[in-house]
C-alpha positions in Angstrom: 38.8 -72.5 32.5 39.7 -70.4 29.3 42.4 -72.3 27.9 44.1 -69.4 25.9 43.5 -67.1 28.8 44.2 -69.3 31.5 47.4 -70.2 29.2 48.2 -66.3 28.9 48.3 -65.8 32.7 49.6 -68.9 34.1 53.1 -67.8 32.5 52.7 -64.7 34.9 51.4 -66.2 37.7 54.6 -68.2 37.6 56.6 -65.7 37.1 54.8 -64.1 40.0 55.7 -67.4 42.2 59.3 -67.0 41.3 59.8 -63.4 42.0 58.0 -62.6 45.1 59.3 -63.9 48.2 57.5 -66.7 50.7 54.8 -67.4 47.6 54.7 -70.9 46.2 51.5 -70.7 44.2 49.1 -68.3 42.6 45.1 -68.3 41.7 43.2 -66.1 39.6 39.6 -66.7 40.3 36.6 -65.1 38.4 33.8 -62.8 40.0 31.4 -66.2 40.6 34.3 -68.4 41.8 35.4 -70.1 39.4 39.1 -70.2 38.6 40.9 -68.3 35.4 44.3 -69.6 35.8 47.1 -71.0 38.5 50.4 -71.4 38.7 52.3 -74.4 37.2 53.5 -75.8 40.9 49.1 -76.0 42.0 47.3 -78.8 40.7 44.0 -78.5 39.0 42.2 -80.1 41.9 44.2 -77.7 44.6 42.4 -74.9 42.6 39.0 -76.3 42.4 39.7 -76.6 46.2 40.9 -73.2 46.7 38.3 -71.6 44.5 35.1 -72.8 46.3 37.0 -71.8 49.7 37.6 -68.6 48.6 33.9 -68.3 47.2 32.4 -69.2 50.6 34.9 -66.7 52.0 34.2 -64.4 50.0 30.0 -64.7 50.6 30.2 -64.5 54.2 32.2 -61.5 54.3 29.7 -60.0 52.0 26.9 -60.5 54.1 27.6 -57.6 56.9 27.6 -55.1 54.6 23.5 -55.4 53.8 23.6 -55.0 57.8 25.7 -52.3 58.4 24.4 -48.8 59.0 26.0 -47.3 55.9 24.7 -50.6 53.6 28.3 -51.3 52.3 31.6 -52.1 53.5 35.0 -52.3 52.1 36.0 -55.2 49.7 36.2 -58.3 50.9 39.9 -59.8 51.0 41.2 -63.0 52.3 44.8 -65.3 52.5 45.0 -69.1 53.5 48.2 -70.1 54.0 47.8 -74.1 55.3 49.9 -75.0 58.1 52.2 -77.7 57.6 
């Protein structure tokens, strides 16, 4: 993680956390996976966690679009919420 960047935007992610409704933690992962920044209340191992889910996640979906007709579908998006 960028320190200074991941610094810069884990102030906003946490102000993120505090103003939206039903969110207790925020992730800002890079293009490859690996996370930027988090909010204070997710621990760094909770975002190495989340960040190689969300990079799986992320490759799978990608896959039916080199077998689609067209040869592209719509960006990828996905939430995990745990269930406790």
């Amino acid at each position: 993680m960028n320190q200074n960047g991941g610094d810069q935007l884990g102030w906003l992610l946490d102000n993120l956390v505090s103003r939206v409704a039903n969110v207790r933690q925020a992730l800002v992962l890079s293009s490859d996976g690996l996370f930027v920044a988090k909010s204070q209340a997710m621990s760094r191992e909770e975002a190495d966690q989340l960040s190689a889910l969300a990079a799986g996640v992320h490759s799978l979906a990608r896959v039916p679009a080199g077998r689609s007709a067209a040869g592209r579908c719509g960006r990828p998006s996905s939430r995990w919420s745990p269930r406790s």
